[in-house]
Structure formats: structure tokens, C-alpha cells
C-alpha positions as CSV (number, residue, x, y, z in Angstrom):
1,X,-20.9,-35.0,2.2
2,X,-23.4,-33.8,-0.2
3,X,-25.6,-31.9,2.1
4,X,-22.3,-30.1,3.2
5,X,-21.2,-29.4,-1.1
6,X,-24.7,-28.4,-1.3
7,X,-24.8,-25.8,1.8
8,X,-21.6,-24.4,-0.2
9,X,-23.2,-23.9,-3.3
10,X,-26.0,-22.5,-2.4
11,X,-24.0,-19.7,0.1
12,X,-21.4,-19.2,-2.5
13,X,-24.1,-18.8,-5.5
14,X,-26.1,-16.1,-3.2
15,X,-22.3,-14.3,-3.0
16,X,-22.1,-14.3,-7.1
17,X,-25.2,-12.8,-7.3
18,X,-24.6,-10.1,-5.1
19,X,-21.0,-9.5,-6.1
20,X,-22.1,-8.8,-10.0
21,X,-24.8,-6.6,-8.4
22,X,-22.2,-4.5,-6.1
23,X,-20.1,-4.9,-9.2
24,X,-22.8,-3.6,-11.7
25,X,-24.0,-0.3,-9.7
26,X,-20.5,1.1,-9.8
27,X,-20.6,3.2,-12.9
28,X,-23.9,5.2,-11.4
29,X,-23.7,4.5,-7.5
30,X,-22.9,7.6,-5.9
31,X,-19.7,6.7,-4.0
32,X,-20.2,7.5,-0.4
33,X,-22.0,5.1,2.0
34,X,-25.6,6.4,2.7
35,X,-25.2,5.0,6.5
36,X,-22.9,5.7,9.6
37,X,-21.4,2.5,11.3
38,X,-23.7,3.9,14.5
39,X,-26.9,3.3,12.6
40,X,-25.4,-0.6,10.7
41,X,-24.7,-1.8,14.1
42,X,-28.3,-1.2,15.0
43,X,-29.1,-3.8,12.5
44,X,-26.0,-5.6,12.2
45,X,-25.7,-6.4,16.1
46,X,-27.9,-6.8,18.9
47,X,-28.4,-10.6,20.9
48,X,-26.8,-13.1,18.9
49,X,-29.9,-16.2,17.5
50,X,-29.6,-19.0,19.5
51,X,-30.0,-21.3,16.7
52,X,-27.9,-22.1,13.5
53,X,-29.3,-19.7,10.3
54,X,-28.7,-21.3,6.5
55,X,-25.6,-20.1,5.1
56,X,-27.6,-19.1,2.1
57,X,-30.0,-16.9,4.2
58,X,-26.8,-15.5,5.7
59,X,-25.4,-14.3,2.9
60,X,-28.2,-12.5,1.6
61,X,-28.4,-10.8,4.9
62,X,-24.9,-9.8,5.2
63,X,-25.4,-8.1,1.8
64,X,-28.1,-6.1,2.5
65,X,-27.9,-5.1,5.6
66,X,-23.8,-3.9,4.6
67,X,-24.6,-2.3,1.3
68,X,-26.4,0.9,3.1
69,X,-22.6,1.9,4.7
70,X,-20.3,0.7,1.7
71,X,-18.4,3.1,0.3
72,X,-17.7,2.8,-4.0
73,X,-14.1,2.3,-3.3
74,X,-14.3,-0.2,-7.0
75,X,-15.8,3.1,-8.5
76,X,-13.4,5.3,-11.1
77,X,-14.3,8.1,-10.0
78,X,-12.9,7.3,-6.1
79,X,-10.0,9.0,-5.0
80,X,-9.9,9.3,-1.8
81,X,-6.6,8.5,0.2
82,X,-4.5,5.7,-2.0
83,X,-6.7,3.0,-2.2
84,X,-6.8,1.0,-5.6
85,X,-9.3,-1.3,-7.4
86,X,-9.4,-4.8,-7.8
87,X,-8.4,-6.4,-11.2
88,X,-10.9,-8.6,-12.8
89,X,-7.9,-12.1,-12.2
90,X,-7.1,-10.6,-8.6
91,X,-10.6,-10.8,-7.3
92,X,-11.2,-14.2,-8.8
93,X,-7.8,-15.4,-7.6
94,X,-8.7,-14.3,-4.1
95,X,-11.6,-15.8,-4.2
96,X,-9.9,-19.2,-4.8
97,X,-7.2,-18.3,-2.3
98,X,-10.3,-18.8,0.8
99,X,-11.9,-21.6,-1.2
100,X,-8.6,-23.5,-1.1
101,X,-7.8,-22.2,2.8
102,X,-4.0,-22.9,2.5
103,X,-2.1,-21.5,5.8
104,X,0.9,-20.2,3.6
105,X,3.5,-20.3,6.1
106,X,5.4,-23.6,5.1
107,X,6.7,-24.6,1.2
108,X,6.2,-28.5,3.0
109,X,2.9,-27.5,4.1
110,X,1.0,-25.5,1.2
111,X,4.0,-25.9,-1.9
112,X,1.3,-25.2,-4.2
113,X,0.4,-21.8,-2.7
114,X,4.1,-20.8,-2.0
115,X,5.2,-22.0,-5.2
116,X,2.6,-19.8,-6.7
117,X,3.7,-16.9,-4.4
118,X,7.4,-17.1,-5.3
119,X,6.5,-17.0,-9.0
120,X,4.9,-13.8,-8.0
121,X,8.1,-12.7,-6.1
122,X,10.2,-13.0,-9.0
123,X,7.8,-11.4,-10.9
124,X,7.9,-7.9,-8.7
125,X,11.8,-8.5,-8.8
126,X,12.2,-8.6,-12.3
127,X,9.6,-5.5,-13.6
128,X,10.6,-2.8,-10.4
129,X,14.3,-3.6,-11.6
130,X,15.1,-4.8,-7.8
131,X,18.1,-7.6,-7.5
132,X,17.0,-11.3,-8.2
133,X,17.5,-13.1,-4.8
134,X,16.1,-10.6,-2.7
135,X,13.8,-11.8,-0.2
136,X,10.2,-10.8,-0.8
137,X,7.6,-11.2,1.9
138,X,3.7,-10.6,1.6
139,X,2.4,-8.1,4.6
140,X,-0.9,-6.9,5.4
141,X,0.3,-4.0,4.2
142,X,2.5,-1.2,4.3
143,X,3.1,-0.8,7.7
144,X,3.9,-4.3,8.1
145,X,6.3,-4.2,5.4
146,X,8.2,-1.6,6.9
147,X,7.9,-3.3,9.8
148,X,10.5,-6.1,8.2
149,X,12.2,-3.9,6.1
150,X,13.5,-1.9,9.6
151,X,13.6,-5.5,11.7
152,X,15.7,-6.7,9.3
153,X,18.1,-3.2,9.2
154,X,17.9,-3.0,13.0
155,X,19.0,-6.7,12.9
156,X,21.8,-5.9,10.3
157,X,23.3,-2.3,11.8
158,X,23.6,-3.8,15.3
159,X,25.5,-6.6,14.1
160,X,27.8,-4.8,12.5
161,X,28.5,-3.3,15.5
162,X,29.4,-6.6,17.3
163,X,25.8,-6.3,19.5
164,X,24.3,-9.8,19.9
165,X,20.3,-8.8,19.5
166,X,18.9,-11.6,19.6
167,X,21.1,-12.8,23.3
168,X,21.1,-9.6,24.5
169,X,18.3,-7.3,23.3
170,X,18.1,-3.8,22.6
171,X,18.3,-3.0,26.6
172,X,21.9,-1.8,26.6
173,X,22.4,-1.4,22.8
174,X,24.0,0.7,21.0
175,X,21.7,3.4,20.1
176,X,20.6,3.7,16.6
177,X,20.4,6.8,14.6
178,X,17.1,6.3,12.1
179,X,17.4,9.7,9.5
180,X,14.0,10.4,7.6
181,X,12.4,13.5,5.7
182,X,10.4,15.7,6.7
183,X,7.6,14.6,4.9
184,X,7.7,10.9,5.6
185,X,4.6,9.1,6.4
186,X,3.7,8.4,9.4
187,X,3.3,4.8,8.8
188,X,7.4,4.8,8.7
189,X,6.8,6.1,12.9
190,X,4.6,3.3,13.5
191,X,7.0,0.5,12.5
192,X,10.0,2.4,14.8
193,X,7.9,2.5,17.4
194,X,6.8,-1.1,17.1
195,X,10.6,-2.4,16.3
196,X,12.0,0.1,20.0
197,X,13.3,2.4,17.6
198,X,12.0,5.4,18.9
199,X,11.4,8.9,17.6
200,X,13.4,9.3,14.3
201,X,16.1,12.2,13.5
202,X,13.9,14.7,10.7
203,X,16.1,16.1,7.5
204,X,14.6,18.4,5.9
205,X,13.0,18.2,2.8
206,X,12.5,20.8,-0.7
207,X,9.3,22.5,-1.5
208,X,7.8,19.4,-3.4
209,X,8.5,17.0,0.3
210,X,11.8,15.5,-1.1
211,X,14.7,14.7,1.3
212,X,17.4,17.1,0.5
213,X,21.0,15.3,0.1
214,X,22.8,17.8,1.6
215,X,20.6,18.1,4.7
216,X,21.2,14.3,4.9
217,X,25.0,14.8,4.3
218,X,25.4,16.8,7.2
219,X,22.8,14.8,9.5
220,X,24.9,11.6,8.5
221,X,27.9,13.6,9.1
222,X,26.7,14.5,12.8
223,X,26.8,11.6,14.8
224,X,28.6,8.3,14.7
225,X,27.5,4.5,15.7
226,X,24.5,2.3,13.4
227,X,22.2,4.4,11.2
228,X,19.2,3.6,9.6
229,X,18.3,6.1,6.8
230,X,14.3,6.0,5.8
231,X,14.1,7.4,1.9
232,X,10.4,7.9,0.3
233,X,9.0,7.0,-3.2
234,X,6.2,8.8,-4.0
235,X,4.9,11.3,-1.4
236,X,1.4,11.2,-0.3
237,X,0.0,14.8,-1.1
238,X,2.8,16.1,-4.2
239,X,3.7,12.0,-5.7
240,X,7.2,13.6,-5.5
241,X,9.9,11.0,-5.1
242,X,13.4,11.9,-2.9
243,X,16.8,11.4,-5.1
244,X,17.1,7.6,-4.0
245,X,20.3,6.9,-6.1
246,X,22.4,10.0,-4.7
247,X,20.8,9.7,-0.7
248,X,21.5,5.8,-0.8
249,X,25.1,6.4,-2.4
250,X,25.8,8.5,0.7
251,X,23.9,7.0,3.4
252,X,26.2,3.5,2.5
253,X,29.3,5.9,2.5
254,X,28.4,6.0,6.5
255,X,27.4,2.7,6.5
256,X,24.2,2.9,6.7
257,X,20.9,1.1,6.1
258,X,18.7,2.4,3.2
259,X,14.8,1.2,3.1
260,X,12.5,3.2,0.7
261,X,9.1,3.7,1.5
262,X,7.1,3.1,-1.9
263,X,3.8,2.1,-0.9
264,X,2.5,3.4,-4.3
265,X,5.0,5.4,-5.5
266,X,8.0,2.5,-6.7
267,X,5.4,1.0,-9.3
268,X,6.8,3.7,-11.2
269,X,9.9,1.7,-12.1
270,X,7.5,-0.6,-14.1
271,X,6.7,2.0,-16.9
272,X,9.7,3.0,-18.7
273,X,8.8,7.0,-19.1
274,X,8.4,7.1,-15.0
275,X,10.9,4.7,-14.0
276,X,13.6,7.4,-13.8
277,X,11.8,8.7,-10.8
278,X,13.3,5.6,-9.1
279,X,16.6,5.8,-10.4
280,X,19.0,3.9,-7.9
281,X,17.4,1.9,-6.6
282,X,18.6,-1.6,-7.3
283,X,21.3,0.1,-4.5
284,X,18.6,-0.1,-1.7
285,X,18.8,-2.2,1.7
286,X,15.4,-2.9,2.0
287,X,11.9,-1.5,0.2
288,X,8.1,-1.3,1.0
289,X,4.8,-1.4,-1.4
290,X,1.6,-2.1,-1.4
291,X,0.0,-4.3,-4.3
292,X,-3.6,-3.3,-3.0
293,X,-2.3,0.0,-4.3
294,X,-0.9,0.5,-8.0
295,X,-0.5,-3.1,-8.8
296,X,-4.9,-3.5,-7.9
297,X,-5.2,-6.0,-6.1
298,X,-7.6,-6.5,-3.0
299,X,-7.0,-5.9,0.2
300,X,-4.6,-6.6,2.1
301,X,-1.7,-7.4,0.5
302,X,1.4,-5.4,1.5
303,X,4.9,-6.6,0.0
304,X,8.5,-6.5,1.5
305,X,11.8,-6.4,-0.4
306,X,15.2,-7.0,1.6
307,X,18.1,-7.4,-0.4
308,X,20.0,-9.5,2.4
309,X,18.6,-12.7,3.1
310,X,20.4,-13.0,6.8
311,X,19.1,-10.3,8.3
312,X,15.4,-10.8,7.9
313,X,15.4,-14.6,8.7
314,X,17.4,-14.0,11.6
315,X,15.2,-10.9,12.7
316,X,11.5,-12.4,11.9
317,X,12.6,-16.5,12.1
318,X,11.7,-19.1,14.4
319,X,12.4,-23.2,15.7
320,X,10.2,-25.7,16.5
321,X,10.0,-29.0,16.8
322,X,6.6,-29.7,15.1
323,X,7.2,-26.9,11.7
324,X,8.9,-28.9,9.2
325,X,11.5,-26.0,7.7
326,X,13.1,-25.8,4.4
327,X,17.1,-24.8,5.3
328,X,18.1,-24.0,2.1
329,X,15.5,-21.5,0.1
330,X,13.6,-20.8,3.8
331,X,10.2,-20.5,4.4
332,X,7.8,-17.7,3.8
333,X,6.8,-17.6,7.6
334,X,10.5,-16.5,7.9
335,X,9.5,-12.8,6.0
336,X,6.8,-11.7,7.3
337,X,5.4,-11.4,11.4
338,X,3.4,-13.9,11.0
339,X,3.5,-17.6,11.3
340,X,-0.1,-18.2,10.0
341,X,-1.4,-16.2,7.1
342,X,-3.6,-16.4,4.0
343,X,-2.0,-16.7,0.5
344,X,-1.9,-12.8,-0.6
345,X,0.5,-13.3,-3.2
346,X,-2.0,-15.2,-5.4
347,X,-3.5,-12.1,-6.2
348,X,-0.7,-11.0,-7.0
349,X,0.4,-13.7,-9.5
350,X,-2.9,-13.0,-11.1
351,X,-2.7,-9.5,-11.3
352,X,0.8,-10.2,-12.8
353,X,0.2,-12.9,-15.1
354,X,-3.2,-11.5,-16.5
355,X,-1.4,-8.1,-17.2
356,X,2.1,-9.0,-18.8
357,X,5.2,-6.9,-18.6
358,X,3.4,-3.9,-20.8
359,X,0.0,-4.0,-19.2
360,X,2.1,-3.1,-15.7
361,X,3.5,-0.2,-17.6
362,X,0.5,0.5,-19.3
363,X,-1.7,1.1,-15.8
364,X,1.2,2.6,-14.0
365,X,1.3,5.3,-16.6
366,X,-2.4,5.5,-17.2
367,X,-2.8,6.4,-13.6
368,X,-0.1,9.1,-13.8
369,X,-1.8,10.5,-17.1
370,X,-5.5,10.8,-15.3
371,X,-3.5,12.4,-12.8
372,X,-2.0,15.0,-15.1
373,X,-5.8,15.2,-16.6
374,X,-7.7,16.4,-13.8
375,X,-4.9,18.7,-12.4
376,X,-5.5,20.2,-15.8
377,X,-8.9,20.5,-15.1
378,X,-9.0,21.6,-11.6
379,X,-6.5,24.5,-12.8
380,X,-9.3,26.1,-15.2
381,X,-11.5,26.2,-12.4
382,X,-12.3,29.7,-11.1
383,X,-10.2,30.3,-8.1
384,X,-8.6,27.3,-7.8
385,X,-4.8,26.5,-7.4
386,X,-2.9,23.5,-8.1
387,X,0.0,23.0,-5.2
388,X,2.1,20.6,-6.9
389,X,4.2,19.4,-9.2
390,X,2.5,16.4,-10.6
391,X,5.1,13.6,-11.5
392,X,2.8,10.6,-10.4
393,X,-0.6,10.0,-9.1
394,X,-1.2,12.5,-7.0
395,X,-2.5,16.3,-7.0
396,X,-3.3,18.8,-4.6
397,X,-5.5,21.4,-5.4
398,X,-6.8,24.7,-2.9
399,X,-9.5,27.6,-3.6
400,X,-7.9,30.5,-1.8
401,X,-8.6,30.8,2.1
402,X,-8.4,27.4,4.3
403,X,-12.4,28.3,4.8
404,X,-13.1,27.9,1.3
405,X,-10.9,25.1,0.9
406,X,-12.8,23.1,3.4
407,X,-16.3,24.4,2.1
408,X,-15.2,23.6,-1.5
409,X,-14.2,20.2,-0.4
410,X,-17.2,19.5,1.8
411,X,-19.6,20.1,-1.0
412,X,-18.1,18.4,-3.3
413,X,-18.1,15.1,-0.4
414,X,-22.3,16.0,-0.4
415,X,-22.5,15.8,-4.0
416,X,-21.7,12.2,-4.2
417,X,-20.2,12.1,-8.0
418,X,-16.3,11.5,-7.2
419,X,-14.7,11.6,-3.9
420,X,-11.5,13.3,-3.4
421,X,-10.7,13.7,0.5
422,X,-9.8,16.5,2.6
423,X,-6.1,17.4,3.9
424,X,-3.7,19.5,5.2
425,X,0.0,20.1,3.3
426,X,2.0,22.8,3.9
427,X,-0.2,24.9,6.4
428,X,-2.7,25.0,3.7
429,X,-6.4,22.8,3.8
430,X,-6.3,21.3,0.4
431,X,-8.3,19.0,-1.6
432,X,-6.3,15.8,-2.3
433,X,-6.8,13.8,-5.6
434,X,-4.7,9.9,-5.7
435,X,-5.4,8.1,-8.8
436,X,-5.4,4.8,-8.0
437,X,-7.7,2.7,-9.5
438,X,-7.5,0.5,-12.9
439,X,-10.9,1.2,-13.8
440,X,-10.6,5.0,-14.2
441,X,-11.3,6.6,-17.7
442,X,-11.5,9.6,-19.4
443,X,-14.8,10.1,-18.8
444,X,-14.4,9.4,-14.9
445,X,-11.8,12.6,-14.9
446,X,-14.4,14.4,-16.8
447,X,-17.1,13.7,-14.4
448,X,-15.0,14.4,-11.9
449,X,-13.6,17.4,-12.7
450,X,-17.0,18.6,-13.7
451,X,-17.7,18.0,-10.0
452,X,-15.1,19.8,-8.6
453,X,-16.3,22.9,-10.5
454,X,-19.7,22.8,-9.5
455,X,-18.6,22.7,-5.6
456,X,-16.6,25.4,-6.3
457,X,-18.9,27.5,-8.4
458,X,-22.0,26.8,-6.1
């Protein structure tokens, strides 16, 4: 037994060492990776030893032979896609959370890790304003979540109709109307296509990508039978939000299904000067975020919010003779498509407790200020053009022609200071900023903005 404590320490001790090193080189590393996956696998792969290796040794190896092709994701000056940092409690909690290898599926099973992840649950309730009760289930991420937000509404629409899914299927079914914006993402097509679903009904959307209620009026007004209405919080190039409160208040006067998309965007409810960008929504069916997102936390943690109970246990639940169930509150296997899964929401809890009800609000609307900064900064830039109203996190910026766009952009990628990626919104190329990370300063929008300027002025 000691030899086997020992083996531990020593890997685990090698893993310290080289996470305060990864840790440490963030504020000067250059933030993209100096190696393609083509050339890791070279060193990574080939025949596999025939012996054991110590765990120790292994570590080390796996550290340095990685570090060449990591990307400074951790680093304030990344903002690339939406990807957030990791708070100092989260990564420690998810560190304990594969020391203590709990499969979180059961509250007989693992009640400290499920009671630790329904504390958490409450928690998300109680500071997005969503109603207590809800069932909250922790994805892999956002895909996942809307995954059992839509199960759950599928579940729900059909059996208002008097269909019997789970006897019968959805061979046969009634067919089911799902109503999103234009500007949805695409993550929202995924989980359709997963659930049967199919391709959804498009409204169309104003200049900033938010669903017009009118254009939803009359698509609600066009056909008849269940409807599923998809809503979006925070849109992935402008952060623009669609008018939750008036689209769910007439998507429920056709008796529809409401699930909101808010990956990143409904942390907004958590600081009082954004929240009204979210206003309504306590009157939503079902809701998606990501914690590995706004909230910081490491990947993956995705989180689900269905106000009906019913639905979702009936939609993602299961028997068997060997689980040991809890009737009454249900398990958390009973949320999420999975019956085996790590304990994500410990992060979550961490993140939570260590931050308190005004440190939420605090980061929430310190992202959305360093947003505000740099679109300030790109806009003194010679040539440059900011495409969007910024209300949250993000910012897209162009430099006249598509060409220059993408040379601008490129350039700046080479330069290796900040790392802001490429995209395309409204048949323009632009440069796409999401401020997503805790860690970000003032100084990290200075350097950054600098950045842009030089790839623009070279």
C-alpha cells in the first residue's frame, strides 16, 4: 500500500511542478502553440513500450512533449472563440474531483459529490434569477445541454398532443414545428438533429442577429400542431441578446416550448447593470450555459435548466434492477445523457462559493467593460470599423475589403501577442474579439489593442 501512495505522490508532485510552470509562463508566453498536431504525433505516438514506464517519468514526458502544441487559452490576452479561464478554486476543485473518482450518477452512490453539485444547482438558480425547483443537469457542454433542454420539450409538446413517445416513437408522430433565428448557433442544429428533429423553421432576425417578434408572430401564426421555439442569449459575433420576455410571452400564447440558448450570454442576469438583457426569463421552458464559459471554470462543464421536472426524467430516465434510484428528489443520471459521468459541478460549487453573489456580478461585468475597452481601441485604429453594437462580451471589428480583413487578421495570428480569430458575419470577413477570461486586465486590452494596430499598420 505504501509503494502504491508513494507511486502517487511522486506522479502527482511531477504534475504540480509543471502546472505552476504552465501557470507561470502565461503573462509572457506568446499564445499560439509553436507545433502542428502532425509534427506532436511524431513524438507523441509511434509503437507503444512493451514494458510498464514510472508514473513519475510519465508525467514529465507528457509535459514536455505537449507543451510545444499548447495553445495559452489561461492567457488574458486570449480571445479567440468563447473559451474562458479557469478560476484559481475551480482548478483545485477539479483536481480533487479525479483524486476522489466519484461516478456522479447516483445520490446513493456518491451523496457527497451530488450533494455538493446540488448546492451548486441552487446556486445557478438563485443568482440567473431562474425558478427554484428547476431541474439542473451538468453536460459536457453546450451542445449536450441543449440536447436535454429539446429532449425534454420534444418529450413535453408531443404529450400534449396525446402522442405516447416513449411506446410509440417519433415514427408516425405528429410533426413538430422547431422556430429559431436566423442567427442561431449551429450547436442548436446539432441537438435537432441528434433528438430526429430535423431541419428547423428560420425567423428572421434585426441587424444586430436578434429574433424579430413579429417575424415569430407570424411564423407561430402559420402552422398548427407542437412547436418548439429556440430563443438566443448572447449572439456569438454582436453579444446581442433576442427580446426573451416578449418572444416567450407569445411563443406560450401557441403553446409552445421556449429553450434559450445562453452558452455565455445568460451570465448576464448575474450582474445587475446587464441583467436587463435577460429580462423574462424566469418565463422560459428550458435554458442552456456553459460554466467553462463566463462562470471560468475548466472544461467541460456544460449546464441544463428545465423548468418541468417530468419531462426531462421521463425523456433522459432509465430502470434497472442493480441502480439503487432515489423516487422522490431523482437522480442526477436522470438529467443529463449519461449514466456514468465525472463530478463537473464541483467546479462549479467552487467557482461559486469562492466568488460570492458580487464577485459573479463583478466578472460578468468586468468582461463586458474589457469588451467595451478594446472596441474603443480598435475603433481609433486607422481603417478599421467596429460592426457591432457591443452590449456584452463580444466585438467584431473589419479593415475595409474582406482581403484586408483576412491579411489584418492573419498578421496579427503571426504576431503571437493576443489572439483574436477569424470569421465571417454578415457577408463581411471580420476579426472577432470574446472576452472571456477572468484573468484579463487593463493592461491585457492595452497590449492587445496595441497588437491589433500594428497588424493593421504594418
Amino acid at each position: 500500500m505504501t509503494a502504491r501512495l508513494d507511486a502517487y505522490t511522486a506522479a502527482l508532485d511531477r504534475a504540480v511542478a509543471h502546472t505552476r510552470s504552465w501557470l507561470a509562463s502565461m503573462p509572457d508566453r506568446p499564445v499560439p502553440p509553436r507545433a502542428t498536431a502532425d509534427e506532436l504525433r511524431a513524438t507523441l505516438g509511434g509503437p507503444l513500450p512493451d514494458g510498464p514506464s514510472d508514473p513519475a517519468d510519465v508525467v514529465d514526458l507528457l509535459a514536455a512533449l505537449a507543451e510545444p502544441g499548447l495553445m495559452a487559452m489561461p492567457s488574458g490576452r486570449f480571445f479567440g472563440w468563447v473559451i474562458g479561464g479557469t478560476l484559481p478554486a475551480a482548478l483545485a476543485a477539479d483536481w480533487l474531483v479525479s483524486a476522489w473518482d466519484q461516478n456522479t450518477g447516483m445520490r446513493y452512490a456518491t451523496p457527497g459529490a451530488v450533494a455538493v453539485e446540488e448546492a451548486a444547482a441552487d446556486w445557478i438558480l438563485d443568482v440567473l434569477g431562474l425558478p427554484a425547483g428547476a431541474a439542473v443537469g451538468f453536460t459536457t457542454g453546450a451542445t449536450m445541454a441543449h440536447f436535454v433542454g429539446l429532449a425534454a420539450a420534444r418529450q413535453h409538446v408531443l404529450s400534449a398532443v396525446g402522442w405516447d413517445l416513449d411506446r410509440l416513437g417519433l415514427s408516425g408522430s405528429p410533426r413538430i414545428r422547431v422556430l429559431v433565428g436566423r442567427e442561431r448557433h449551429e450547436t442548436v442544429d446539432v441537438a435537432l438533429r441528434y433528438l430526429g428533429l430535423g431541419t428547423p423553421e428560420v425567423v428572421s432576425c434585426d441587424g444586430q442577429g436578434r429574433i424579430r417578434p413579429d417575424a415569430l408572430g407570424d411564423a407561430l401564426a402559420a402552422g398548427a400542431g407542437p412547436v418548439i421555439v429556440c430563443l438566443q442569449a448572447g449572439n456569438v459575433h454582436s453579444g446581442a441578446f433576442d427580446p426573451v420576455g416578449a418572444a416567450t410571452e407569445l411563443a406560450h400564447a401557441h403553446g409552445a416550448w421556449v429553450h434559450v440558448d445562453g452558452a455565455f450570454g445568460l451570465w448576464a442576469a448575474a450582474a445587475p447593470g446587464l441583467a436587463h438583457l435577460v429580462e423574462g426569463r424566469s418565463d422560459v421552458d428550458s435554458w442552456t450555459t456553459d460554466a467553462h464559459k463566463t462562470l471560468n471554470v475548466p472544461y467541460d462543464c456544460g449546464i441544463a435548466v428545465v423548468t418541468r421536472r417530468q419531462p426531462v426524467r421521463a425523456a433522459l430516465g432509465m430502470r434497472a434492477s442493480y441502480l439503487v434510484q432515489d423516487e422522490g428528489v431523482g437522480d442526477p443520471f436522470e438529467r443529463v445523457p449519461e449514466l456514468s459521468r465525472r463530478a463537473r459541478g464541483v467546479p462549479v460549487w467552487a467557482a461559486l462559493r469562492s466568488l460570492g453573489r458580487a464577485g459573479v456580478a463583478d466578472l460578468v461585468a468586468g468582461l463586458a467593460g474589457h469588451a467595451r475597452a478594446i472596441a474603443a481601441g480598435i475603433a481609433t485604429v486607422p481603417g478599421a470599423e467596429i460592426l457591432n453594437d457591443v452590449v456584452f462580451t463580444q466585438v467584431c471589428a473589419a479593415f475595409g475589403s474582406d482581403e484586408r480583413t483576412r491579411e489584418v487578421t492573419a498578421r496579427l495570428l503571426a504576431d503571437g501577442v493576443t489572439w483574436m480569430s477569424g470569421s465571417r458575419w454578415h457577408d463581411r470577413d471580420v476579426l472577432r474579439v470574446s472576452v472571456s477570461n477572468w484573468s484579463t486586465d487593463a493592461a491585457d486590452v492595452a497590449t492587445a489593442v496595441d497588437a491589433v494596430r500594428r497588424a493593421a499598420g504594418a
